[in-house]
C-alpha positions as CSV (number, residue, x, y, z in Angstrom):
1,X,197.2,92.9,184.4
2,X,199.8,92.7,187.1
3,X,200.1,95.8,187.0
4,X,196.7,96.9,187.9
5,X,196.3,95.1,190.5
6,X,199.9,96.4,191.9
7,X,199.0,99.8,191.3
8,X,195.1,98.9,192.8
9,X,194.2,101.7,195.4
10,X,191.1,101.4,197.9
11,X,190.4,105.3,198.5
12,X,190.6,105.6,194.4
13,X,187.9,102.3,194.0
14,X,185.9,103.8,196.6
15,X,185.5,107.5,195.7
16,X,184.8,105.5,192.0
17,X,182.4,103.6,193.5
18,X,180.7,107.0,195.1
19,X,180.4,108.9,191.9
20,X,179.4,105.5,190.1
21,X,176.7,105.3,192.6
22,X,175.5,109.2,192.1
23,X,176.2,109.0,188.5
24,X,173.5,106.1,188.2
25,X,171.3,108.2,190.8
26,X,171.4,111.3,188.7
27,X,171.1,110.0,185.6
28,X,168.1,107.5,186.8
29,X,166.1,111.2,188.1
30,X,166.9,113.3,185.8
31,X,167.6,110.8,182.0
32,X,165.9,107.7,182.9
33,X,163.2,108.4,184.7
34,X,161.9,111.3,181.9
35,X,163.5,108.3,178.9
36,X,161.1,105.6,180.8
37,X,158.6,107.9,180.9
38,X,158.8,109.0,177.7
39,X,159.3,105.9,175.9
40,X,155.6,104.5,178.6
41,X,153.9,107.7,176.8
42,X,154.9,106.8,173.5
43,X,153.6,102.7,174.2
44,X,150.5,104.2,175.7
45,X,150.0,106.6,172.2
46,X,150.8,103.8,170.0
47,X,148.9,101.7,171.6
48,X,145.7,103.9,171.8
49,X,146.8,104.3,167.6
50,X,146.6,100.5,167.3
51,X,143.3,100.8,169.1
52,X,141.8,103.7,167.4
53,X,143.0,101.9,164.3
54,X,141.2,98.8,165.5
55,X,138.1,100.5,166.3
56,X,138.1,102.2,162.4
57,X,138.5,98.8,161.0
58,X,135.7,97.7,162.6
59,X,133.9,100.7,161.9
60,X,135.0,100.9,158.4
61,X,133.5,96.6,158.4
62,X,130.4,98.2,159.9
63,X,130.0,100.7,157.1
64,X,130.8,98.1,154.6
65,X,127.6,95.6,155.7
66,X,126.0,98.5,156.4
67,X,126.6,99.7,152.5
68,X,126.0,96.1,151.3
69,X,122.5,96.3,153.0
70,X,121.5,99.7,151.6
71,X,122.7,98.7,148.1
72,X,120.8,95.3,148.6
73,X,118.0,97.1,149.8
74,X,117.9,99.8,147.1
75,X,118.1,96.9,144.4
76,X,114.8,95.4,146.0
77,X,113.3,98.4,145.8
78,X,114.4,99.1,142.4
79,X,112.8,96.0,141.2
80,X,110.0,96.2,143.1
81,X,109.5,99.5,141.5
82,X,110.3,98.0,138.1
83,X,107.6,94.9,139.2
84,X,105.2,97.8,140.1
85,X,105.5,99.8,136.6
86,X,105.7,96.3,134.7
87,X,102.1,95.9,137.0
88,X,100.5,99.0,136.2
89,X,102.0,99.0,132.2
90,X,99.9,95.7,131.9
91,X,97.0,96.9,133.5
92,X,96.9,100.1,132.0
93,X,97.4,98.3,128.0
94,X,94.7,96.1,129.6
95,X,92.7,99.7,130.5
96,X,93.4,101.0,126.5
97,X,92.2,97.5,124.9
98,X,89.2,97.2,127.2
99,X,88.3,100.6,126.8
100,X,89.3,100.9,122.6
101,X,87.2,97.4,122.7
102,X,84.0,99.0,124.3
103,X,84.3,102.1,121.5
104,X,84.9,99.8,118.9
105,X,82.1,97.9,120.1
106,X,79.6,100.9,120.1
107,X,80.7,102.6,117.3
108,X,79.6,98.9,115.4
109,X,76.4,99.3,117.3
110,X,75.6,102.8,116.4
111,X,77.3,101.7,112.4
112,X,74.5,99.0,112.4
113,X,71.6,101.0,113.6
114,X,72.5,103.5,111.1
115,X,73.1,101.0,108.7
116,X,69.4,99.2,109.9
117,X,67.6,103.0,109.7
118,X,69.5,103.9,106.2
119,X,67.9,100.5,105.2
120,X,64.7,101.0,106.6
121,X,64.6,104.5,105.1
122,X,65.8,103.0,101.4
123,X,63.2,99.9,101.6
124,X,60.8,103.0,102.2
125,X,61.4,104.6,99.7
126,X,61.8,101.5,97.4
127,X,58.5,100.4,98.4
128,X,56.8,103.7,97.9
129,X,58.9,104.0,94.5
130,X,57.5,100.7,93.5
131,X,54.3,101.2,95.0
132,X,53.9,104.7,92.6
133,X,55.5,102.9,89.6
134,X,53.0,100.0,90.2
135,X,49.9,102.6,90.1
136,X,51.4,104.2,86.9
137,X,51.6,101.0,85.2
138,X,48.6,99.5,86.7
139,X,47.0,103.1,85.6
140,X,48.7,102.9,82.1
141,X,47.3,99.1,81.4
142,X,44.1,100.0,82.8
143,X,43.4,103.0,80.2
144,X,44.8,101.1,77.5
145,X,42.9,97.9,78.5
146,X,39.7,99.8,79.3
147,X,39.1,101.8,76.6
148,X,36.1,100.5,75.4
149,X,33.2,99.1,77.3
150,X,33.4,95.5,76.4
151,X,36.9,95.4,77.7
152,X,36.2,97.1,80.8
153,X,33.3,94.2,81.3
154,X,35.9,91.6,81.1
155,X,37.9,93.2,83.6
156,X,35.3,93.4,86.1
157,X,34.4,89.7,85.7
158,X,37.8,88.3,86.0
159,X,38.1,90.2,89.2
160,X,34.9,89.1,90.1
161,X,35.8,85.7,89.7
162,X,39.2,86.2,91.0
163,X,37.6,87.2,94.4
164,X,35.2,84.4,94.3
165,X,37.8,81.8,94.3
166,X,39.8,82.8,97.1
């Protein structure tokens, strides 16, 4: 250490001193200054990264309610559909059995008045069946009865008395 500060020279220091002092000029224009620069570019880009990055978040939060309120939406709708097909299944069974209650109900109606007019049309025919058979018997007992005259005497006073009495 002695040594150097025996051997210490001021015109050596000072011309040091002068190319120290360009050195640190030259390199702050033409290293440092582009290095700051280029290092304040990059904070600025990464910066307006974090920022985009920030903004897609929020976007991407945005979508996400945004997503949760269409599917929320589209399952009210879906059961409201489903509601509105349960609503018109009921009222169209309630359509069917009204409507197969009405046919069921006329096709009785028009079973009974066919039923009423087949019966009608038998007793008819019953009556007029009973009504010939009573004149062939009533004919058949009146020629065996009145074959002679003293028996057809009788007959004629029993009805006469017959009508007397009522």
């Amino acid at each position: 250490m002695e040594k150097l500060i025996n051997d210490f020279s001021f015109g050596l220091f000072f011309w040091q001193a002068i190319i120290l002092v360009i050195l640190i000029f030259l390199l702050r224009k033409f290293a440092w200054k582009p290095i700051l620069d280029t290092l304040n570019s990059r904070e600025e880009n990464i910066q307006n990264a974090l920022d985009a990055a920030d903004r897609a978040k929020e976007e991407m939060m945005n979508l996400k309610e945004d997503n949760k309120k269409m599917l929320n939406e589209a399952r009210e709708e879906r059961d409201q559909m489903l509601r509105d097909a349960q609503a018109m299944k009921k009222r169209l069974m309630d359509e069917a059995t009204e409507e197969a209650a009405k046919k069921s109900s006329e096709m009785i109606s028009k079973a009974q008045a066919t039923i009423q007019s087949e019966k009608k049309l038998a007793i008819k025919e019953l009556k007029s069946q009973v009504g010939l058979l009573s004149v062939e018997i009533a004919e058949k007992v009146l020629q065996s009865e009145l074959k002679d005259e003293q028996s057809q005497k009788a007959l004629v006073d029993k009805m006469l008395k017959e009508v007397e009495l009522n």
